[in-house]
Backbone as a chain_set.jsonl record, in Angstrom:
{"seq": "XXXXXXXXXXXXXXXXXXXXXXXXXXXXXXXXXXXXXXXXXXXXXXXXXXXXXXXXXXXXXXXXXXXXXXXXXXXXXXXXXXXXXXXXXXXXXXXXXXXXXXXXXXXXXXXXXXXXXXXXXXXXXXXXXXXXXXXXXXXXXXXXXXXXXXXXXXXXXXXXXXXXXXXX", "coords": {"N": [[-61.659, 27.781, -15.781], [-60.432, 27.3, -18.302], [-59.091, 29.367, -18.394], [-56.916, 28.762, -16.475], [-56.132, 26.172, -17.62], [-54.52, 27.364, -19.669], [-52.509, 29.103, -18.79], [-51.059, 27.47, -17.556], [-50.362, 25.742, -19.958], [-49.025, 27.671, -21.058], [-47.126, 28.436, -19.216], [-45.722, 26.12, -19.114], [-44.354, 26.257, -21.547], [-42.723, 28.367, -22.086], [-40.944, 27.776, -19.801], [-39.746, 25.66, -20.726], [-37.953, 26.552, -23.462], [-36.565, 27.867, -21.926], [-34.921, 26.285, -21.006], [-33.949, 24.872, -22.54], [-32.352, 27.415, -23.922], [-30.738, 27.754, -21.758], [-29.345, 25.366, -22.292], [-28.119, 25.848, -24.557], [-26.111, 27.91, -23.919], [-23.519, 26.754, -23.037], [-20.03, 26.349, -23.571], [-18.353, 25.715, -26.834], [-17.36, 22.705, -27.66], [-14.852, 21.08, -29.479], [-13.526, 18.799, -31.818], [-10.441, 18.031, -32.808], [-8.778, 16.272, -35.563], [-6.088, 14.638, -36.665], [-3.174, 13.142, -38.64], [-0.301, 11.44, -38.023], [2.737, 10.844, -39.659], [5.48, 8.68, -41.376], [7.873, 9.648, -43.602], [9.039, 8.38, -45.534], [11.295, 9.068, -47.235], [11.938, 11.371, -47.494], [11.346, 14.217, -47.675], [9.394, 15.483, -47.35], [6.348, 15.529, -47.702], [3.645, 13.434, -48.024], [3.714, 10.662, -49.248], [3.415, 7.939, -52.041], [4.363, 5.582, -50.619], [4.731, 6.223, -47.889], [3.902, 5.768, -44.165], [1.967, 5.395, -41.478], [2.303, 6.575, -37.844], [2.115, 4.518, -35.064], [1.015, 5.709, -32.166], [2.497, 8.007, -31.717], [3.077, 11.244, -29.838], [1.227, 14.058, -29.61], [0.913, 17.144, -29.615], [-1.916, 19.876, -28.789], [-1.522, 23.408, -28.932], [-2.631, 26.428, -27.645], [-2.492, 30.375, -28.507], [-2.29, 33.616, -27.327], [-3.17, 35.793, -29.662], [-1.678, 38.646, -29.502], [1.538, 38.862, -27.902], [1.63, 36.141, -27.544], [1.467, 34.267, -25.583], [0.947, 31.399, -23.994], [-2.541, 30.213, -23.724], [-3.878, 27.623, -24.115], [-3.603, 23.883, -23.618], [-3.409, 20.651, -24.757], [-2.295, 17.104, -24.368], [-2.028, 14.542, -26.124], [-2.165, 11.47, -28.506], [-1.218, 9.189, -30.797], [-3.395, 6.489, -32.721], [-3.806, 3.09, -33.041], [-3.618, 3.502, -36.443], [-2.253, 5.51, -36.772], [-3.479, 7.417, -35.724], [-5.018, 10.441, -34.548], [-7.156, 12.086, -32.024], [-8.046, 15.018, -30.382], [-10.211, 16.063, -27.866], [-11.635, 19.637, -27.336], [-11.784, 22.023, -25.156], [-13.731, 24.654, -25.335], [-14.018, 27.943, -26.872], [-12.288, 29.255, -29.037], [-11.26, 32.137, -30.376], [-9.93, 34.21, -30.341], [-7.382, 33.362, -30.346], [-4.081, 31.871, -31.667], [-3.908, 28.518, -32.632], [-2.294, 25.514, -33.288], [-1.37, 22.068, -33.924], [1.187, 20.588, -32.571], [4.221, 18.169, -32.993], [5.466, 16.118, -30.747], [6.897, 13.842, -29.976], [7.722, 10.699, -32.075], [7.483, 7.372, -31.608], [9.335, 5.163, -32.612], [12.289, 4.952, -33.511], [13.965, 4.762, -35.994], [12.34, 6.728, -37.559], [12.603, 9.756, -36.086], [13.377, 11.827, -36.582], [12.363, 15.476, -37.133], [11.141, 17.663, -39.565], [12.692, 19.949, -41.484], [12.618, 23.561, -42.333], [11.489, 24.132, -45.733], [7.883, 23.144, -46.417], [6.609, 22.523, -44.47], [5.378, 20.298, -41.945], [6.432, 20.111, -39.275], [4.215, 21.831, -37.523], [0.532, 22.209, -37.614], [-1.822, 24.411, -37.736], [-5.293, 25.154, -36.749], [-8.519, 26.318, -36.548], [-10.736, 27.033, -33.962], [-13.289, 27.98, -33.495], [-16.637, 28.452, -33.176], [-17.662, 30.803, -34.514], [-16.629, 31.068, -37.614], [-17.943, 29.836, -39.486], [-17.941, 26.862, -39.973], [-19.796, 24.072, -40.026], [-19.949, 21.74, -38.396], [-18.346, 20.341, -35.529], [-15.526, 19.076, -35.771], [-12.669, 19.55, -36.478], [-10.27, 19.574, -38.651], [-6.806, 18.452, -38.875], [-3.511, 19.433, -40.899], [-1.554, 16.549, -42.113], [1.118, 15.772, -39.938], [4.662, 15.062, -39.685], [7.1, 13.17, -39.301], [10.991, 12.068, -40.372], [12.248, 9.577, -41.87], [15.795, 8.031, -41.436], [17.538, 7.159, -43.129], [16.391, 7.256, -46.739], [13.779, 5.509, -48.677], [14.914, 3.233, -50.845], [13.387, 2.987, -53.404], [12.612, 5.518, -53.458], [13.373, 7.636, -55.47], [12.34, 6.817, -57.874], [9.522, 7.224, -57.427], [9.824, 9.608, -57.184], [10.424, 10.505, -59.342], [7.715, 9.445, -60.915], [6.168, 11.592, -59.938], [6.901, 13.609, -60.875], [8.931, 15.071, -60.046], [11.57, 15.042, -59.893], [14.485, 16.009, -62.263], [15.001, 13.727, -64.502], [18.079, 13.679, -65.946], [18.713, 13.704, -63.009], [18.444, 10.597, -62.1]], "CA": [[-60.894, 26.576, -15.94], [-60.001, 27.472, -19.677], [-57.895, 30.19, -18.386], [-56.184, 28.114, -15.868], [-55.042, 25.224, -18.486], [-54.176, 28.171, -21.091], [-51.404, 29.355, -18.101], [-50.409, 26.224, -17.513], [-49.317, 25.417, -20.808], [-47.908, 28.836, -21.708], [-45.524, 28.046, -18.244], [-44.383, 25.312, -19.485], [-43.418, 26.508, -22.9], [-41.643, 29.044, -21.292], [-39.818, 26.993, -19.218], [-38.81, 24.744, -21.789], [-37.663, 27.432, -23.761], [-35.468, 28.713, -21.214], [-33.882, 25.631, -20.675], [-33.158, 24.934, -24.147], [-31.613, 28.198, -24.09], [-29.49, 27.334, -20.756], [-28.218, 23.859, -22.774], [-26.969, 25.842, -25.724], [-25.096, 28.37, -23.455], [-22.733, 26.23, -22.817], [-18.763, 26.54, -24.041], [-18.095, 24.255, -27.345], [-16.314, 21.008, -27.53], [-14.44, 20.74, -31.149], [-12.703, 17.701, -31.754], [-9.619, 17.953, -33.797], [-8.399, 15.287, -35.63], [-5.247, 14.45, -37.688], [-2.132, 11.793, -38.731], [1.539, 11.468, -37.939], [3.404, 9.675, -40.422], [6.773, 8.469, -41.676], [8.494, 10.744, -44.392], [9.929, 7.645, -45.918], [11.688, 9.366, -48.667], [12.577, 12.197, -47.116], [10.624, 15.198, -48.921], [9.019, 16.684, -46.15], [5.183, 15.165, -47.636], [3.253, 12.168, -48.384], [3.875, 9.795, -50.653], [2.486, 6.537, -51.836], [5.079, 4.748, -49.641], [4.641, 6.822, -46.372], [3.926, 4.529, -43.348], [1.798, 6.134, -40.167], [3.287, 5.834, -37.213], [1.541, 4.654, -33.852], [1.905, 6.014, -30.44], [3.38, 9.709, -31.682], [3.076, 11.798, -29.471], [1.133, 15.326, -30.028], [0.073, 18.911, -28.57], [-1.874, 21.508, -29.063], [-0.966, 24.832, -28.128], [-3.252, 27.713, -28.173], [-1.387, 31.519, -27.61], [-2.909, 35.215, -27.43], [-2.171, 36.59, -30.9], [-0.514, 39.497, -29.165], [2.498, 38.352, -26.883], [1.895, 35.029, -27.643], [1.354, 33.761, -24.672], [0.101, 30.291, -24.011], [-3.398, 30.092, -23.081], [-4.638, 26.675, -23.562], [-2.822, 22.947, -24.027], [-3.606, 19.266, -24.425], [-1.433, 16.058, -25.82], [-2.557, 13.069, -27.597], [-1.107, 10.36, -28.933], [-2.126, 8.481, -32.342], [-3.943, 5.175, -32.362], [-2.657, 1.918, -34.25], [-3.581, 4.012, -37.523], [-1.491, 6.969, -36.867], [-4.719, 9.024, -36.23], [-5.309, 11.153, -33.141], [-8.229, 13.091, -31.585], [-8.297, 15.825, -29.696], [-11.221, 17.011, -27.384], [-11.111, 20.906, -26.819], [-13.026, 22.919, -24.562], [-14.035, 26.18, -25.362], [-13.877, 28.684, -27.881], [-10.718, 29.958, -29.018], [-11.439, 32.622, -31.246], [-8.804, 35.482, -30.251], [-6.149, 32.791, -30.364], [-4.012, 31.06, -32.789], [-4.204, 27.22, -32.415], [-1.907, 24.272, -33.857], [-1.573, 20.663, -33.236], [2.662, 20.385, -32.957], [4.762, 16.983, -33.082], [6.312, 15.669, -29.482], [7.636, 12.861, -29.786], [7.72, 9.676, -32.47], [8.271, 6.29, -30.757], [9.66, 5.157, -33.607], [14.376, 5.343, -33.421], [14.409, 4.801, -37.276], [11.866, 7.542, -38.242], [12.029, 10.632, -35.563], [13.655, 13.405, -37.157], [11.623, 16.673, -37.482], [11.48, 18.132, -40.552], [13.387, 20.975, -41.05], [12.613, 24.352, -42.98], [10.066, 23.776, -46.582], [6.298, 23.484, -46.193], [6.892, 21.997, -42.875], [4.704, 19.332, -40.956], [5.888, 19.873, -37.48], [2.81, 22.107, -36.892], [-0.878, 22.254, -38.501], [-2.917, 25.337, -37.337], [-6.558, 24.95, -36.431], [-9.628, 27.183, -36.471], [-10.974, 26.044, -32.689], [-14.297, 28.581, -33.096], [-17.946, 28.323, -33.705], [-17.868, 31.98, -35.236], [-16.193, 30.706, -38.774], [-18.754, 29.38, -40.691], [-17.977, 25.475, -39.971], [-20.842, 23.815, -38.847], [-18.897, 20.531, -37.832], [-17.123, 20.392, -33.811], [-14.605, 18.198, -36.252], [-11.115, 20.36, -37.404], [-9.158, 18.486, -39.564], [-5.532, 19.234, -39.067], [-3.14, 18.747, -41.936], [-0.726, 15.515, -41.656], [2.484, 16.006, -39.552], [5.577, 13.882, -39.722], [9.08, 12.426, -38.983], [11.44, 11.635, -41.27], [13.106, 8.567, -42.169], [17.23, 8.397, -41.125], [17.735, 7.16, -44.614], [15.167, 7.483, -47.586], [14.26, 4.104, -49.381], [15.615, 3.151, -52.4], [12.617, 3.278, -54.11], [11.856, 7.19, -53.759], [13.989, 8.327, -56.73], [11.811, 6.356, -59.04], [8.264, 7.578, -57.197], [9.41, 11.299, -57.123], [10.241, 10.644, -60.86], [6.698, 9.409, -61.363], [5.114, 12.901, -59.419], [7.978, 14.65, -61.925], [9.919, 16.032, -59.338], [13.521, 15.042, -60.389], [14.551, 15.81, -63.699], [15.88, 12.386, -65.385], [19.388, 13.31, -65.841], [19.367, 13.352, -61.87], [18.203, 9.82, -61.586]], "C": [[-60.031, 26.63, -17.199], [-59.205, 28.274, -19.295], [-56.614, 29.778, -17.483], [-54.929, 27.009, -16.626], [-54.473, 26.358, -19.75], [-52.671, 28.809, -20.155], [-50.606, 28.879, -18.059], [-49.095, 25.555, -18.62], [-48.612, 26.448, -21.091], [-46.597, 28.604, -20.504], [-44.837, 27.322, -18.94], [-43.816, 25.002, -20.754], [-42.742, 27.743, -22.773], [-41.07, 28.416, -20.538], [-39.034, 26.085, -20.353], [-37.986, 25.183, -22.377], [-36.608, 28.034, -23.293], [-34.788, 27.215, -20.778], [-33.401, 24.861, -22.086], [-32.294, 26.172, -24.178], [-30.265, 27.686, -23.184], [-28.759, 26.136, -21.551], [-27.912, 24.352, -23.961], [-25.986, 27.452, -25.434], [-23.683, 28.051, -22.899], [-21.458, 26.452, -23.549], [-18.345, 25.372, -25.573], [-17.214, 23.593, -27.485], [-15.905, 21.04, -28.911], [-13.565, 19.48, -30.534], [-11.585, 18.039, -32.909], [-8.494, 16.883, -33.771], [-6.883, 15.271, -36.962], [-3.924, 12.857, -37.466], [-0.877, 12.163, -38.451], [1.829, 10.676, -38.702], [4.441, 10.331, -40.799], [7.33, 8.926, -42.721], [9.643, 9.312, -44.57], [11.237, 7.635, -47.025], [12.074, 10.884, -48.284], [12.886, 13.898, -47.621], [10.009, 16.39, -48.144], [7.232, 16.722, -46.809], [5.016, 13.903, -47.825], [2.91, 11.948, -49.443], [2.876, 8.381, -50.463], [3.277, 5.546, -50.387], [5.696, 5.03, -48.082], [4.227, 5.851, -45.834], [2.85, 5.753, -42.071], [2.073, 5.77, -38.874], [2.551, 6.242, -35.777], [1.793, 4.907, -32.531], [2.933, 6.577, -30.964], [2.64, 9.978, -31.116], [2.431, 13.868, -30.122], [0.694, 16.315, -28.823], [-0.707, 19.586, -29.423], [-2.143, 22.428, -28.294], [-2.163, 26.051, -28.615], [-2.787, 28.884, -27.644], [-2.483, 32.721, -27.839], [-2.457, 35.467, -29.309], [-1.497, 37.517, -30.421], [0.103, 39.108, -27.815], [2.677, 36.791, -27.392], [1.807, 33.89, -26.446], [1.092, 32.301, -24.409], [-1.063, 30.132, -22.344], [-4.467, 29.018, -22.945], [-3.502, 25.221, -24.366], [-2.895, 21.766, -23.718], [-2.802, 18.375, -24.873], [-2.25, 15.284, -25.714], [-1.676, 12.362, -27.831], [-2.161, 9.28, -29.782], [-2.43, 6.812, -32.173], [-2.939, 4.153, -33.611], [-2.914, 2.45, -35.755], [-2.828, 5.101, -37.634], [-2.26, 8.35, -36.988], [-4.7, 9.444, -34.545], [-6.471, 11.912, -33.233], [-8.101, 13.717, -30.766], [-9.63, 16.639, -29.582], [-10.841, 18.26, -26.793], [-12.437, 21.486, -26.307], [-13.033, 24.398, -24.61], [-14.077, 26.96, -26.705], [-12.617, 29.398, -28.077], [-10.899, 30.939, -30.241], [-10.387, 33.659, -31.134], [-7.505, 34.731, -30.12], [-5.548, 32.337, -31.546], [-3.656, 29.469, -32.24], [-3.291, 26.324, -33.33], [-1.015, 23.347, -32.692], [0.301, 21.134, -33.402], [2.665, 19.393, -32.385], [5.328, 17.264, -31.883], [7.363, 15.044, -29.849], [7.176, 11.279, -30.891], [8.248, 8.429, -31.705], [9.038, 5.724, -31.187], [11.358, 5.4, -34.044], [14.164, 5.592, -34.963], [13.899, 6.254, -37.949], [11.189, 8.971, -36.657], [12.389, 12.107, -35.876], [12.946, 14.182, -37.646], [12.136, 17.137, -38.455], [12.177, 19.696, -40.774], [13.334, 22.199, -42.744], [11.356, 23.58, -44.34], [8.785, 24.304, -45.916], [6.351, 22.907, -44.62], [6.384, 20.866, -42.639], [4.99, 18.733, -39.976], [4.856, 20.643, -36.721], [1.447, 22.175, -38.159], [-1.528, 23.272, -37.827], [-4.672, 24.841, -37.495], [-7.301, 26.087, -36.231], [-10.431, 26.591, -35.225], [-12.293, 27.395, -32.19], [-15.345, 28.36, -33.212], [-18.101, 29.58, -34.576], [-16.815, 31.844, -36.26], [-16.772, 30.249, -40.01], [-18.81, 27.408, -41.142], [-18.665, 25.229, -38.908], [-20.602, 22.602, -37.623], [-18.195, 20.781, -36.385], [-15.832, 19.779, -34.606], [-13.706, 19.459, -36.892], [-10.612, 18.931, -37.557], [-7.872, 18.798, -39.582], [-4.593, 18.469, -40.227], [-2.141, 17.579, -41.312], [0.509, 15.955, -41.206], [3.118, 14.677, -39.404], [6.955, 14.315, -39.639], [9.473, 12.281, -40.248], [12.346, 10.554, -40.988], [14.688, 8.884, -42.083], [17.631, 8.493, -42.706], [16.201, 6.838, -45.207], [15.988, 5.912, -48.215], [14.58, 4.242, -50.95], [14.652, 3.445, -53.309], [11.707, 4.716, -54.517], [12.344, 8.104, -55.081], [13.017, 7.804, -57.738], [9.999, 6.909, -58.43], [8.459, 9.418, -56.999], [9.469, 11.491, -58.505], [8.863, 10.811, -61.851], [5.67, 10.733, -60.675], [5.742, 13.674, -60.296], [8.217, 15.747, -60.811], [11.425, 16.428, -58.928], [13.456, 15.158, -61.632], [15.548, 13.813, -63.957], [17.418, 12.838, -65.28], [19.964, 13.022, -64.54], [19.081, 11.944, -61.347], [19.078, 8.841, -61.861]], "O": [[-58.949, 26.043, -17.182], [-58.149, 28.063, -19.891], [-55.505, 30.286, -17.648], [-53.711, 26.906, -16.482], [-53.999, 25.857, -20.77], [-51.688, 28.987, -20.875], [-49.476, 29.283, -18.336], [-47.931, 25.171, -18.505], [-47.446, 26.228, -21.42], [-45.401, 28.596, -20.795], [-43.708, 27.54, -19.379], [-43.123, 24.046, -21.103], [-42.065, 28.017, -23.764], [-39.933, 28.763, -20.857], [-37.83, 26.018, -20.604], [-36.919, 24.589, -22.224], [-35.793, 28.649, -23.982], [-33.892, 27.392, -19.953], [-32.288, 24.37, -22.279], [-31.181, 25.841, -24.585], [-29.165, 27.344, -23.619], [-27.546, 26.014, -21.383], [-27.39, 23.529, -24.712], [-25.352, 28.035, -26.313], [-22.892, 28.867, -22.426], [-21.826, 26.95, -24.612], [-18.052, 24.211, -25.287], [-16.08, 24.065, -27.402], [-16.883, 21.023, -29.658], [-13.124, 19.232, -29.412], [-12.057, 18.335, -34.007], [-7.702, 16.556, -32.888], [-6.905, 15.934, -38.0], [-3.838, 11.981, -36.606], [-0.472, 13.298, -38.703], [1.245, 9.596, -38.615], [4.696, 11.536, -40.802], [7.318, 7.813, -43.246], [10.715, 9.183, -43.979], [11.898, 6.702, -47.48], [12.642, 11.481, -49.199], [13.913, 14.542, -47.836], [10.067, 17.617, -48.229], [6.636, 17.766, -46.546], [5.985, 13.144, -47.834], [2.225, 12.492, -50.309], [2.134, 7.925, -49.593], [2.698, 5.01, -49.442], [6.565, 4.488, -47.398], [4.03, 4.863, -46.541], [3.216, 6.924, -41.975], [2.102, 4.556, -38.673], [2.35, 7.365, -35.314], [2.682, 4.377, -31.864], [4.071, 6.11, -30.907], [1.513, 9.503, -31.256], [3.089, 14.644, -30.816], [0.319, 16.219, -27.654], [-0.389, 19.889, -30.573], [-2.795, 22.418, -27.25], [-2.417, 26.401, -29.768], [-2.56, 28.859, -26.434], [-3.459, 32.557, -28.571], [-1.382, 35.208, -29.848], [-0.35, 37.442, -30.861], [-0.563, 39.021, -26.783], [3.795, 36.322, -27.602], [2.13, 32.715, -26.622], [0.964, 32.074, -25.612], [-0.919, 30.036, -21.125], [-5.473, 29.06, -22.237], [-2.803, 25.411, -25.362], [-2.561, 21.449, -22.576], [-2.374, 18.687, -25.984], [-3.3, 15.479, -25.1], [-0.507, 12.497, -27.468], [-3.275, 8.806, -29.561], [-1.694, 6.059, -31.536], [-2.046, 4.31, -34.444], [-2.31, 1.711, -36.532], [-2.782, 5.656, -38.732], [-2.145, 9.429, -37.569], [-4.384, 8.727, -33.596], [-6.848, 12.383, -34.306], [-7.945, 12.977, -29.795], [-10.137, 17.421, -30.386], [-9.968, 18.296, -25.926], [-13.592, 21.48, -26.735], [-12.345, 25.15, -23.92], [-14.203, 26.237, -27.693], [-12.055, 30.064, -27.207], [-10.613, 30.376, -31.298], [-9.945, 33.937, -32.249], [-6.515, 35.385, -29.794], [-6.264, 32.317, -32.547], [-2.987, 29.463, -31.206], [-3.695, 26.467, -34.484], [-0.449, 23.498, -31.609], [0.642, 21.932, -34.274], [1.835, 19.113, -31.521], [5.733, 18.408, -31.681], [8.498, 15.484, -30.028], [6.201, 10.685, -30.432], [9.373, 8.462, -31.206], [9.896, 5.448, -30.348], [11.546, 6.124, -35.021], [14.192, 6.789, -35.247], [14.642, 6.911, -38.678], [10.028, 9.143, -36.287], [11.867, 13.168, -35.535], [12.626, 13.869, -38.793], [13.361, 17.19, -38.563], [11.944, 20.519, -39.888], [13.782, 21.899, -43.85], [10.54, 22.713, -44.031], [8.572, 25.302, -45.228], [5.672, 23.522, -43.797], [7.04, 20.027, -43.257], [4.574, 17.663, -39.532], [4.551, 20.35, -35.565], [1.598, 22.178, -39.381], [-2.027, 22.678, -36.871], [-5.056, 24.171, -38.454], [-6.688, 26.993, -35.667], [-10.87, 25.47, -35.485], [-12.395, 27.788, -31.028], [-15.149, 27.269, -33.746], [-18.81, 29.347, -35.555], [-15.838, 32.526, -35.948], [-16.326, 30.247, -41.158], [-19.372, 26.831, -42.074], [-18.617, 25.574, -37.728], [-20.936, 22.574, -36.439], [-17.343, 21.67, -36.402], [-14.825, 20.032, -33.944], [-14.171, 20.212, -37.748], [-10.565, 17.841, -36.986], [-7.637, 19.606, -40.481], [-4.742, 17.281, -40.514], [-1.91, 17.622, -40.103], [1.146, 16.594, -42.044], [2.596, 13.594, -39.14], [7.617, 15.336, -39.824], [8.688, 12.319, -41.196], [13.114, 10.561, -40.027], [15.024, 9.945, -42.608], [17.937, 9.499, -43.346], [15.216, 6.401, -44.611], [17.103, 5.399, -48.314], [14.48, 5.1, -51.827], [15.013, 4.253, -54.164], [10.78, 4.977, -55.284], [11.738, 9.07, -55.546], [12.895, 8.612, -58.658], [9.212, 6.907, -59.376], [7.579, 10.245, -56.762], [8.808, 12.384, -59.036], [8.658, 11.539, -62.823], [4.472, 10.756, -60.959], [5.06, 14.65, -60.608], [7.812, 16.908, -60.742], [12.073, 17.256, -58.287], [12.574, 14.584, -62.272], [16.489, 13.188, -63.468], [18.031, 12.248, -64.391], [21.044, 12.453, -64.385], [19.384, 11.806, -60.162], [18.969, 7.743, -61.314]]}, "num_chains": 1, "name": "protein.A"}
């Protein structure tokens, strides 16, 4: 009888076992999250007097590193904070990955920035084999720019010291 319940339980810690294994064979889910905002000043980053701007439009694109191909692609679109989430399925480790700008809803502030540090794309790390334990990527902030910059940016790039004085 003792060798009967001693089977018993060893089954079913082997089974368990193997189905814990089966539920972490599965493909992982990252979420990557970031902002769109308004380039009120017309710098090509954020300032104190940036704005985020709801219902932009995003993608992301994942390609082969060689050819380039595109091998995986979702959009989004930012909540009344100018934040977005993206759920991704899988592992993308032989790819390269960033979120890029669509579309701002926004007439006054949709112009893509052009040349600098950029922020019409953010690259993403979309692996488990990196060393982040988190499903959460953080992508950096992308943005529009303002048609015209407000009046008040000459005196807030002054205070980051990024005009000299005689140009103000």
């Amino acid at each position: 009888m003792a060798k009967s319940s001693q089977a018993v339980i060893l089954f079913a810690v082997a089974l368990s076992l193997a189905l814990f294994g089966i539920g972490h064979c599965t493909d992982p889910r990252f979420y990557v999250e970031g902002r769109v905002y308004c380039d009120t000043c017309r710098i090509q980053f954020v300032t104190k007097v940036s704005s985020y701007i709801p219902g932009a439009k995003v993608r992301l694109e994942c390609r082969n590193r060689e050819g380039g191909h595109l091998t995986y692609s979702i959009e989004g679109e930012t909540d009344k904070t100018g934040t977005y989430s993206l759920a991704i399925d899988g592992d993308h480790e032989e790819e390269v990955c960033e979120v890029i700008l669509v579309k701002s809803p926004n007439p006054e502030c949709d112009e893509p920035f052009t040349g600098g540090f950029g922020g019409k794309s953010a690259r993403v790390s979309l692996t488990s084999n990196n060393g982040i334990a988190s499903a959460a990527r953080l992508a950096n902030p992308l943005g529009f720019m303002k048609k015209q910059a407000l009046p008040e940016c000459p005196d807030i790039l002054k205070e980051l010291g990024l005009l000299p004085t005689a140009l103000l």
